[in-house]
C-alpha positions in Angstrom: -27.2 -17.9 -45.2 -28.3 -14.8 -47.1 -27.2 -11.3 -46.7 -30.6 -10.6 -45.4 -30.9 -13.2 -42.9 -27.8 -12.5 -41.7 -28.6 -8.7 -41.6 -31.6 -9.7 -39.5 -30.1 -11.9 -37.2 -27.3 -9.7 -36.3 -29.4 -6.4 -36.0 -31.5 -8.6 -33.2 -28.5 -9.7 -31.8 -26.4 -6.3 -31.7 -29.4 -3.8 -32.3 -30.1 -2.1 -35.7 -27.8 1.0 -35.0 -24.8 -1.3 -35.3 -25.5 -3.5 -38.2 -25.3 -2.7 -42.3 -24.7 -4.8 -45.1 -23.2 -2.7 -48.0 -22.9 -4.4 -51.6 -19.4 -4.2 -51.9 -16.1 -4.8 -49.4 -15.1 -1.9 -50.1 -18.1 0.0 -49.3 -18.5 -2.0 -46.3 -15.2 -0.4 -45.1 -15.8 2.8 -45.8 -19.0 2.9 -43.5 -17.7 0.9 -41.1 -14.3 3.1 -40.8 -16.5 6.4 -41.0 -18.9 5.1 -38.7 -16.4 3.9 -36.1 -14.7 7.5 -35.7 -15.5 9.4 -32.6 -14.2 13.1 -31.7 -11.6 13.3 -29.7 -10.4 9.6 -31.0 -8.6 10.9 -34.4 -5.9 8.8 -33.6 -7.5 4.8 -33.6 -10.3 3.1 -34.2 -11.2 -0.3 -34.3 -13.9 -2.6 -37.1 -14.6 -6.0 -37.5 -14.1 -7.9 -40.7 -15.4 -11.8 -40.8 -15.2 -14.0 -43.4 -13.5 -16.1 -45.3 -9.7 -16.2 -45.6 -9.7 -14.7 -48.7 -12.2 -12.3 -47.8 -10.1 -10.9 -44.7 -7.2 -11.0 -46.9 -8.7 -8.6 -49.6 -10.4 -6.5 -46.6 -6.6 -6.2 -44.8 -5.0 -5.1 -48.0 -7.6 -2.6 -48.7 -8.2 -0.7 -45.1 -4.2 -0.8 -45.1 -4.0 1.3 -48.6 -6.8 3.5 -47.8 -4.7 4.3 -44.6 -1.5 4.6 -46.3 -3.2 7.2 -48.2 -4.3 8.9 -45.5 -1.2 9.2 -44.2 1.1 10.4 -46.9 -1.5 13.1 -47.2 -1.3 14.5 -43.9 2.7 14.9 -44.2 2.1 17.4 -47.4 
């Protein structure tokens, strides 16, 4: 299936403010991690990654070194 079937299918399923497709993991995350915080929830949040196994894989690795990041920074 394409990205753009898929992108079409899901915004009828879940409704167009909940669905993106970005051109890159990476990217992906970034939206879906800024678009998932809410005020006065600094302190979790929650995305969904599907996939393949390898593509989970790469997706776990990278939210957990952007968060690593994150947190050595706030300790400075």
């Amino acid at each position: 299936m394409s990205v753009a079937d898929l992108t079409k299918l899901a915004t009828q399923v879940f409704g167009a403010d909940r669905v993106f497709a970005e051109d890159t993991l990476q990217a992906a995350i970034d939206r879906a991690t800024k678009d998932a915080l809410r005020p006065l929830s600094d302190e979790s949040l929650a995305i969904l990654i599907t996939g393949s196994v390898v593509t989970v894989g790469e997706a776990r690795t990278a939210v957990r070194k952007k968060y690593a990041k994150l947190t050595e920074g706030s300790d400075k």
